[in-house]
Structure formats: C-alpha cells, structure tokens
N, C-alpha and C positions, 0 to 999 in steps of 0.2 A: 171290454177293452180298457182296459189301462194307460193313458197315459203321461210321462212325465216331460216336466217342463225344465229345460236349462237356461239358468241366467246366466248372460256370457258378460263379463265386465273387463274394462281394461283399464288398467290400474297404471297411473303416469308415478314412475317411481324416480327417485335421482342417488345414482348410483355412483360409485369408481369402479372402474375400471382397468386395474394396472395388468397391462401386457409387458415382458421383457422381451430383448430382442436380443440375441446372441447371434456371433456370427455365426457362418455357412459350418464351421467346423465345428460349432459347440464347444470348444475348448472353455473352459476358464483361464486358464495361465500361459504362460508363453513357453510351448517345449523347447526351444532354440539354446535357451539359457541353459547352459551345463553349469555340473554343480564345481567343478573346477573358475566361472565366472561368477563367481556367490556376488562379488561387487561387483561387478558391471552390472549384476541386475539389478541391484541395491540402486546405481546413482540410473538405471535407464526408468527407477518408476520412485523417484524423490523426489519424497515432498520436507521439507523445512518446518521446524519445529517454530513455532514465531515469537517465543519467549526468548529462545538460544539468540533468531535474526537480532531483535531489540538489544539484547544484551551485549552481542559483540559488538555492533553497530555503536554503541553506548560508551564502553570501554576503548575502541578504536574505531575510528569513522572511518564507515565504507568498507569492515569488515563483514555487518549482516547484507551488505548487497552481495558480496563474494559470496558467501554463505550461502545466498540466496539465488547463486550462479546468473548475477546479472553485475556483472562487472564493469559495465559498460556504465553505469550508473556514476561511479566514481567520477567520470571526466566531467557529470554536472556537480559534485558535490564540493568537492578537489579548489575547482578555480573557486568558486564562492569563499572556501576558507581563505584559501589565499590571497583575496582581496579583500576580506575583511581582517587577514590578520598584519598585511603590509598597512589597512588605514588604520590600526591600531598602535603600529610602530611608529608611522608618520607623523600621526595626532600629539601622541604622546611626547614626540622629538620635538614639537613644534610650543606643545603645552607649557613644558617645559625651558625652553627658552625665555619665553613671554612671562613667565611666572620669573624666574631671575633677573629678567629686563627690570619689571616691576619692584622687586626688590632692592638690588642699585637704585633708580629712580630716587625711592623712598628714601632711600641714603645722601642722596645728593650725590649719586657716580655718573661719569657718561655708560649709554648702552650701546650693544650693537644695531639698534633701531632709532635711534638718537636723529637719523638726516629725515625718518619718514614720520615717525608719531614722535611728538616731543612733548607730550602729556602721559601721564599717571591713568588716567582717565582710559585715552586711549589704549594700553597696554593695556589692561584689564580687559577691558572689550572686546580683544583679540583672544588671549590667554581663557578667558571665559569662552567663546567661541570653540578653541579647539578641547578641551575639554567636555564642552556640550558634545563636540562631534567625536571625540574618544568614549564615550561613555557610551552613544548611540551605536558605535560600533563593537562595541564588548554586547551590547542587547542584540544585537542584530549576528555576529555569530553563535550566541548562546540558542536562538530562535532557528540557525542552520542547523547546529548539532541536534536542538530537538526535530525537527522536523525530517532528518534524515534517518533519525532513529523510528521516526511512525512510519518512514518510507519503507525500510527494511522490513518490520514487523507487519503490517499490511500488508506488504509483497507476499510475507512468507505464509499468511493468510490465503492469499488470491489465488497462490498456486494450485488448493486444488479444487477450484472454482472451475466447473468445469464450460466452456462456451459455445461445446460443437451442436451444429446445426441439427444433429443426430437426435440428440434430446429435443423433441414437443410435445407439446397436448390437445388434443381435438376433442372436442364436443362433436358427438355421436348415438343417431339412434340407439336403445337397444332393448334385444326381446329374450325376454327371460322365461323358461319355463315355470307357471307357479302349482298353485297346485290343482291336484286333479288332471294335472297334463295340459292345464290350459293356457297359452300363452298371456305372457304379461309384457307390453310394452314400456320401455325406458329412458331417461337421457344418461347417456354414461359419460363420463369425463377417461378418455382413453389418453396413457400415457406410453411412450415410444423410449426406452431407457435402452439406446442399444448401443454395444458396446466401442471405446472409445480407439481407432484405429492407430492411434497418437502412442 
C-alpha cells in the first residue's frame, strides 16, 4: 500500500486589490448629451487648465476665478484692492504735502501746518510716516495680487480632486487560489472607485 503525504501550508501574502464599481447601468458616458449639446457637455464635465487660471488671474484680477466659475471669489479679492489702492492714494496725498511743507520750512516760508508742528524736525516725522505707510501699502497689494493668482491656479488644480464618500479603501481578508488548487490566505487592500454621481 502506498501512501502519500500532503503538506498543506498557508502562505500570508499582502496583496491589492482593486475592485471598480460602476453604476447599476454600466454605462461609461452620459447618453442624455446629444450631439447637437457638444457644449453643454463640454462645460457639464469642466475642468480648468491651471496655467490658463494663473495667467488670466495675473493679467487681470479675478479673471482666473471666473475662469475657474467661482466668481463669487471676486467680492473677497475686489474690496481688498480697493482698500489698499484708496491707502495708496491717501498716503501719497498726504506724503506729499508734508514733503512741500518741509520744503517751505527750509526756505523760511509759512506752511499750511505752521498752527500744529512748527518744527522742520517735526514735518519730517510725519512726511517719513506716510511714506513708510505708502510704501507698505504698494507691498501689501503686490502680496494681494500674488496671492489671488495662486488662489485661481490651485482652485483650478482642486477641481478635479475628487471628495466623494464613494471612494475608500478597506483592509480585508483574502483567499487566493495557489497552486495545486490549494488555497492561499491573504491581506488585501480593497479599493471601491465607483463612479462619481456629480
């Protein structure tokens, strides 16, 4: 009599596992879209090139949010300029005063400041002041315009970032046939990519 011996082994493998998940219909594309709507389907699945967002953004502020169909973004970017471009008018209105005051002064003429600072000293003081604050205000929308330029451009980036809950991944047994028909136990990393209802 004969006979023979099987070693049975179980072998801990670490695997992927990608499953896709398509909807109930299996479609890939959307029939609905006739080809008479070629743009509407264009802008119902657009996504923003994010060289083009920076760059119009760049050229004219708050055109890569438009671009980027968040327009709404403008009513933060908008007032920011406009208050740093009224304190660069003001500064400057004011610098400039103070700098001619100083001037007269030096001459021996009266100014129009003459009843509150009656010093050389003091004018300066002032005239330096708004100067330091016109200067900071040219840095300060220089640091607006960049900054709404990387807004656009990273928007137009995020777009197709996608967020839904739809996408996970589970750690999960799993048993593989090896060979000889023997099974082999596994950990798989299962991923769920199903598609985006949006």
């Amino acid at each position: 009599m004969i006979t023979k011996s099987v070693d049975c082994q179980v072998i801990v493998d670490t695997t992927i596992v990608i499953s896709t998940i398509v909807d109930s219909t299996g479609a890939k594309g959307d029939s609905s879209i006739s080809k008479n709507s070629f743009f509407r389907g264009m802008l119902a699945s657009y996504y923003p090139n994010p060289k083009k967002a920076g760059l119009f953004s760049f050229v004219v502020p708050g055109a890569g949010q438009i671009y980027n169909k968040k327009a709404w973004k403008i009513a933060i970017w908008y007032p920011l300029y406009g208050a740093l471009g009224y304190s660069i008018v003001t500064n400057t209105k004011r610098y400039k005063r103070y700098n001619t005051a100083v001037e007269l002064k030096l001459q021996g003429l009266p100014t129009e400041f003459d009843d509150v600072i009656s010093t050389v000293a003091g004018l300066r003081a002032y005239r330096d002041l708004y100067r330091k604050r016109n200067e900071l205000s040219y840095v300060g929308i220089s640091l607006t315009h960049i900054l709404q330029v990387l807004d656009a451009y990273v928007d137009a980036h995020l777009k197709t970032f996608n967020m839904s809950d739809e996408i996970g991944m589970q750690i999960k047994p799993v048993i593989f046939p090896g060979p000889q028909g023997l099974p082999i136990a596994g950990i798989g990393l299962v991923m769920n990519l199903r598609k985006s209802s949006r």
